[in-house]
N, C-alpha and C positions, 0 to 999 in steps of 0.2 A: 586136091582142087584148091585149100585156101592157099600153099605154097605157092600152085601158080599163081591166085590172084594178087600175093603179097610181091611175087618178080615180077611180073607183067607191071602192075602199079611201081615199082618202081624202078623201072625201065622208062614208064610214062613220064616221072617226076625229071629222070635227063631230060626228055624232050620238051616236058614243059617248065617245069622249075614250080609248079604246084606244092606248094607245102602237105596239100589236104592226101597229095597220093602217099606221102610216107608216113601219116598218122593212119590210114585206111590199109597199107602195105605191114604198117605193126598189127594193127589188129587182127588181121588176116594170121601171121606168121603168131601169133600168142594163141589165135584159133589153131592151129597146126599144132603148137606144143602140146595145148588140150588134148587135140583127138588124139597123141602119141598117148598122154597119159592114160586115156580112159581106155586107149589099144592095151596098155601095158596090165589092164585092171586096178589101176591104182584110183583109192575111192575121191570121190569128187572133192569132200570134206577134207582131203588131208593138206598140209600146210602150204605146198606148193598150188594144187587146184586152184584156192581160194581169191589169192589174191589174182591168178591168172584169168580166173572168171571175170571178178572185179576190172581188171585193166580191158577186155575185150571190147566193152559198150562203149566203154569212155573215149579209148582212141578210135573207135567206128564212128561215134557221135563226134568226134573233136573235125573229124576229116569231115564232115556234112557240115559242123559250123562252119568252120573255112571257108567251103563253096560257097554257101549258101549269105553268110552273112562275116563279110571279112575282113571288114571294119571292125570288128567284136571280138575274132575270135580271143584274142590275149585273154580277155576277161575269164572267156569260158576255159583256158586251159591251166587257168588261176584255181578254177572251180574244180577243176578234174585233179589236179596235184592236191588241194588241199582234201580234195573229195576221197583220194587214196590215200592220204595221213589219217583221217579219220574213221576209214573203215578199218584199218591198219590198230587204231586204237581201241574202237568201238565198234563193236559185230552190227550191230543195229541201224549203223551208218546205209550200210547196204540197202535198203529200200529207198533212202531219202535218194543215195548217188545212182541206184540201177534205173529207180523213177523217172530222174532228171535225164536221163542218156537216154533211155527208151523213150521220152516225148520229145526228143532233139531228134533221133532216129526216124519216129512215126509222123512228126509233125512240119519239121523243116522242110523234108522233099515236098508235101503237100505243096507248101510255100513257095518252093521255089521254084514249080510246075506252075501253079496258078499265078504269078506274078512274070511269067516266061525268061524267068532267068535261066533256067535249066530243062531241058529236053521231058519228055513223058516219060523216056526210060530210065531218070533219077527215079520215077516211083518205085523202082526195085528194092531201092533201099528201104522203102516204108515198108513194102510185101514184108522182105526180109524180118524185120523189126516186129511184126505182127504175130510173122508167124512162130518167132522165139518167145516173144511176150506171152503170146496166149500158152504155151508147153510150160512157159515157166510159173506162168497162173496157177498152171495145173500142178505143177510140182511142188510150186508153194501150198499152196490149198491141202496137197494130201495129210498135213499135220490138223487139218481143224476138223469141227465133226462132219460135215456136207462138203467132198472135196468135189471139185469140179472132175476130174477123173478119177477114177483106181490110181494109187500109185504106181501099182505092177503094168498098167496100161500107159501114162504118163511117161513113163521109165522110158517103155518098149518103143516109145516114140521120136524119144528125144532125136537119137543117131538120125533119125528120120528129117525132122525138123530144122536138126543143126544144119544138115545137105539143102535143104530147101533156102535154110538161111544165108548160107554161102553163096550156094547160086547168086539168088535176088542181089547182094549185095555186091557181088562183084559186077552184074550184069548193069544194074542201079550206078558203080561208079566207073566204070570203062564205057555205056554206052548212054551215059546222063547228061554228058555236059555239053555244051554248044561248042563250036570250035572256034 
């Protein structure tokens, strides 16, 4: 499903010349690498997952800045390049950069529905954003003493979630925008 979303988007980008479908068209295709990885059994943690987790919010979030506010984005893909040096350096980066993509994710389509810049069906992308955010609460969480789920439940969910998340987000930017 995310391969199609990443050819369709950017099949879109001929027709429009929209930058935001081949930053939304990567993140899709870097979600594909994932699900081959986690197909193959290879653990999440290993060298190659890590940073591909890392790049998936950022190019999902970089394509919403675009739409959404596109006067700025350079800034924000300032933030995202130097936001992957840093997790790159420092493991601990990753909350500060997953934080920041996931409130560009959940918050911007709000934005850009309520200001009628873009369609009610951008809010797929927020759905999407939520419903990753909240699985990965849970995933974080299962290290402290009162985790929000089991982690053997959290786990068993994820594949689940991740589908939900694709959905929303391809649906969010194929059927979001005004024409």
């Amino acid at each position: 499903m995310s391969l199609a979303a990443a050819l369709y988007l950017l099949y879109s980008y001929t027709r429009r010349k929209e930058l935001a479908d081949v930053f939304a068209a990567a993140g899709f295709a870097v979600y594909f690498v994932l699900a081959l990885l986690m197909e193959e059994q290879i653990p999440l943690g290993s060298p190659l997952a890590a940073p591909l987790g890392d790049l998936l919010p950022l190019l999902i979030s970089l394509g919403v800045f675009k739409l959404v506010l596109p006067k700025f984005w350079k800034y924000y893909a300032v933030f995202a390049a130097v936001g992957m040096a840093a997790i790159a350096a420092v493991r601990a980066a990753v909350a500060v950069v997953h934080g920041v993509a996931g409130l560009v994710i959940i918050l911007f389509p709000i934005y850009a529905v309520a200001r009628r810049r873009m369609t009610p069906h951008f809010l797929g992308i927020t759905l999407g954003g939520l419903a990753i955010g909240i699985n990965g609460a849970a995933l974080a969480s299962a290290e402290v003493a009162h985790p929000i789920l089991p982690l053997g439940l959290a786990a068993a969910l994820l594949p689940w979630t991740l589908l939900l998340m694709v959905i929303f987000f391809a649906y969010g930017f194929t059927l979001g925008r005004k024409k």
